[in-house]
N, C-alpha and C positions, 0 to 999 in steps of 0.2 A: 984365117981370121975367125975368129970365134961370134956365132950367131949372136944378135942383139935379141935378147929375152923382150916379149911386147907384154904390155897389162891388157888380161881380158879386154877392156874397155874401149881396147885401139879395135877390138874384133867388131863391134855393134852394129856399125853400116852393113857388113856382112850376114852377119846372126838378123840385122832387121829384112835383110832380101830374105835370106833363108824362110825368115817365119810365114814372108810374101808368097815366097815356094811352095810350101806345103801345105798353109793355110787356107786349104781350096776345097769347093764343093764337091770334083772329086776327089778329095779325098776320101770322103765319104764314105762312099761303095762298098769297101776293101776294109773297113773298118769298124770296131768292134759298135764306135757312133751310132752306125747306121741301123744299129737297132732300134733304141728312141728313136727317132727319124722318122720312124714309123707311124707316131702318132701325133695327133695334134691337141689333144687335150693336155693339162701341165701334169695330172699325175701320173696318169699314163705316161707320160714321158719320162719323169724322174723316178718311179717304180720299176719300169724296163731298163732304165740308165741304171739304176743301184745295182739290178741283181746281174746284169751284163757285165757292169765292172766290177762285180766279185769273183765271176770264172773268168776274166778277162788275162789267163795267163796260159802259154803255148800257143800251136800254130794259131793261126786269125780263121782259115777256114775252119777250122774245127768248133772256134768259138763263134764264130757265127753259125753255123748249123743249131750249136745248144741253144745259144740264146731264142732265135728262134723258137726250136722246139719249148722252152719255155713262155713263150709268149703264146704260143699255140696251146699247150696245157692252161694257159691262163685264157682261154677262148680271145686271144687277142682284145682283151679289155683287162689289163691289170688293175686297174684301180675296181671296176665293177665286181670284177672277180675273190679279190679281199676283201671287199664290205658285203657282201652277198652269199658267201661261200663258208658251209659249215667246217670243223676241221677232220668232219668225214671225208669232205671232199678233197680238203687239200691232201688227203690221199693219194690221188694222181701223179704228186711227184715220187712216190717212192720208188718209183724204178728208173727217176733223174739221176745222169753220172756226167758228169764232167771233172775228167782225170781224179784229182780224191773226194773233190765234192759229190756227196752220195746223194739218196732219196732222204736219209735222215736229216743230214745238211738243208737240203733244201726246201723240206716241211718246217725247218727249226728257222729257215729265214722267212718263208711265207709267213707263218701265225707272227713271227715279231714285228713284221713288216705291218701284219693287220693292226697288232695289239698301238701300235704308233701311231698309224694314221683315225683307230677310233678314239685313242686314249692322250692324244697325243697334238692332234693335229696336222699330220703328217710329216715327212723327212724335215721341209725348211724348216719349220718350226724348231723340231730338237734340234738342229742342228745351228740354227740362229741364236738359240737360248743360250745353248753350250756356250758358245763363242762367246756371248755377254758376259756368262757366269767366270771364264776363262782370262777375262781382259784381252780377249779378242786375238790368244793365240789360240793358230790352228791344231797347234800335235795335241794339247790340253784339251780342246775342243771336241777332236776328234776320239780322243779316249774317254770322255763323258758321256760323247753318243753310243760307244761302243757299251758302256755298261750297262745305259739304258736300256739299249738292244736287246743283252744277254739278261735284263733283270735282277732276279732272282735266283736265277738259274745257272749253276757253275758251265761255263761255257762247252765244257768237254771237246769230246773230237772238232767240233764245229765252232768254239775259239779261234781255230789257224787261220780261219778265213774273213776274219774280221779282223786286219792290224793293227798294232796297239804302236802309236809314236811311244808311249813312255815306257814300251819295251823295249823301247831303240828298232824297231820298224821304220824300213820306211814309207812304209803304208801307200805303196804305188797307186793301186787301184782304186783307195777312197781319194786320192790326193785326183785322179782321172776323172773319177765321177764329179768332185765338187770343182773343176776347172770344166766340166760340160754343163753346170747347171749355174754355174755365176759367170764366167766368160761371155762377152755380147762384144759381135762388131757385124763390121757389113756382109765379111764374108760369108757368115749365117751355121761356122761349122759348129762352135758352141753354141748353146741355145740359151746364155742368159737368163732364164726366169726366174732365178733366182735376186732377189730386188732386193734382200734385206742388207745382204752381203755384201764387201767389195772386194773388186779382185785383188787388189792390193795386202789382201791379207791371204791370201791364197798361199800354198807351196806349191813347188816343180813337182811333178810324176818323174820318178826315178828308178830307172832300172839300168838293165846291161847297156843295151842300145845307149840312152838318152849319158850313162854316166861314162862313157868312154870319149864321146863329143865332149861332155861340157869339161874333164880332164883334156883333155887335147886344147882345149884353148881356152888352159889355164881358169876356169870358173869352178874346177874342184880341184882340191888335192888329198882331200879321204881316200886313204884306196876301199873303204869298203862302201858296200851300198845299202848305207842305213838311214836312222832316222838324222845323226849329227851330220853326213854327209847332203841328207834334204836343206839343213838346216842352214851349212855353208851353199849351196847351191843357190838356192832363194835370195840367201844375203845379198852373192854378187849378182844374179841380175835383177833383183830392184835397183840396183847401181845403173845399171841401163838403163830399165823404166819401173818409178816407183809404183807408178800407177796400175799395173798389168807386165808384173813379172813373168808368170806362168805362159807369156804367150811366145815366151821361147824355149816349148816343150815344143810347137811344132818344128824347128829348128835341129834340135838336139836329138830328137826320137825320128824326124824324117831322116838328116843326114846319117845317124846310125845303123837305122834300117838299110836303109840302101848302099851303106856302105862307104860313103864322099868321105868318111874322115879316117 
């Protein structure tokens, strides 16, 4: 007898224990989070969050050793360290490597990162405006901030690490960062401070892991893993919950990790 095909949707009780599963403090530890974590002030925390989730690709130990060491070049005060800090100084990163991320990379995101928070207001802010300016899509949003970012200046080598949704990216790592800075619940692993925003307009973090789960029970069917694929993905689970779609990234990205699907 031929299997009864189920709709995503019959999965949800399931996907909602999942997200119970993973959605834990420690998770933490082990993860690339647990950088921010580190602080308690809100810029500090979303300045260590940005630049973490920009190298946040390959092993986790690795990426946790860099980030680190980046937070430690920034005397462990990110925010203090870019409003205070000539770009003689940000010197220091030039012998920063994280896989192609160089020392150039990482002086070209320090000074943009400054140039934003004096010029700017900092991260929420562009990144609120965008969104206003966008009618409150994220891929648009998110490529507004990125040119912000790069300015004036042709992005060169250090483009690739900033993804562009309207390049058909799926922009994993910005999509990680702004579900660690808008996501709020009890469990305490996102950190919500971000107040402008709702999560409801968020996208899923999508990669290998997360895109063979949510294929596996029918919530993609792009085989590839771009930005149209975020795009389907998102769709079907605000069908779940309009409210806080992205909070079955922990679902998707635990189960993958470890293997359950």
């Amino acid at each position: 007898m031929k299997k009864k095909r189920t709709h995503f949707s019959d999965h949800k009780d399931f996907l909602d224990e999942m997200v119970l599963r993973y959605n834990r403090v420690d998770f933490i530890e082990l993860d690339p989070i647990s950088i921010p974590h580190q602080f308690p002030k809100k810029e500090d925390i979303e300045i260590s969050a940005f630049l973490t989730s920009i190298i946040s690709w390959g092993q986790r130990p690795v990426i946790l050793k860099n980030a680190n060491r980046l937070m430690e070049l920034m005397e462990m005060e990110p925010h203090n360290f870019l409003m205070n800090s000539s770009s003689k100084e940000f010197k220091c990163f030039d012998n920063f490597v994280h896989r192609t991320f160089n020392g150039i990379d990482c002086c070209f995101f320090v000074e943009s990162l400054k140039g934003i928070y004096v010029d700017q207001g900092g991260l929420e802010n562009v990144f609120n405006d965008s969104l206003k300016k966008s009618d409150h899509h994220m891929g648009e949003a998110i490529h507004k901030v990125r040119s912000i970012f790069f300015g004036n200046y042709a992005p060169g080598r250090s483009g690739k690490h900033f993804a562009d949704p309207l390049a058909n990216s799926a922009a994993k790592r910005i999509n990680m960062f702004l579900r660690w800075m808008v996501r709020k619940d009890k469990q305490k692993v996102d950190f919500g401070i971000w107040k402008k925003i709702s999560p409801a307009v968020l996208y899923c973090p999508l990669d290998v892991h997360s895109g063979r789960v949510a294929r596996e029970f029918g919530l993609l069917t792009r085989s590839q893993d771009d930005w149209k694929a975020v795009e389907e993905l998102t769709v079907n689970l605000r069908i779940l919950d309009a409210s806080d779609p992205v909070k079955y990234d922990f679902a998707l990205f635990g189960m993958g990790v470890e293997g359950k699907i």
